[in-house]
C-alpha positions, 0 to 999 in steps of 0.5 A: 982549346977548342969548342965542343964539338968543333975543331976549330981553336977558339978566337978572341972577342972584340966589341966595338961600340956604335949605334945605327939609327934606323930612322935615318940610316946613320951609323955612328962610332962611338970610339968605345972598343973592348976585349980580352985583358991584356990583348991589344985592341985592333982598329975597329973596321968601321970603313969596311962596315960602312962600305958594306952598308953601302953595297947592300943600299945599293944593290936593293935600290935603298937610299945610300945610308950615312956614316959619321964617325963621332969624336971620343967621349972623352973629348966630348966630356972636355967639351961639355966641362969647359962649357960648364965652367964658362957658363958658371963664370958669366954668373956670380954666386949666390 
């Protein structure tokens, strides 16, 4: 199957989530990817984006920007639940 009006064969589409924060420069992982069903997801080129990122500082005299690859939002969700069931316990009921 190809585009109208190309030759070329169409290609699978993969989204990773992250987020750049303009004011500081960071990127951040969010360990969110997507694509098609049933296609494995490959890892996402997060040490090539942010070498990219890093030329490009570079060569326009820009501060370096700052790359941090935060933790999967399951493991933060099991974090925030266990400091919740922590909390409750310090507390009787009413």
């Amino acid at each position: 199957m190809t585009r109208s009006g190309e030759e070329k064969p169409l290609t699978d589409v993969f989204v990773h989530g992250w987020v750049y924060d303009i004011e500081t420069g960071e990127v951040r992982d969010l360990g969110i990817s997507v694509g098609p069903p049933g296609k494995e997801i490959p890892t996402p080129p997060f040490e090539a984006v942010a070498k990219s990122a890093e030329d490009v500082a570079a060569a326009h005299g820009t501060p370096e920007p700052k790359v941090a690859v935060v933790e999967p939002p399951q493991k933060r969700c099991e974090q925030l639940c266990k400091a919740k069931r922590t909390l409750a316990g310090m507390f009787p009921a009413w």
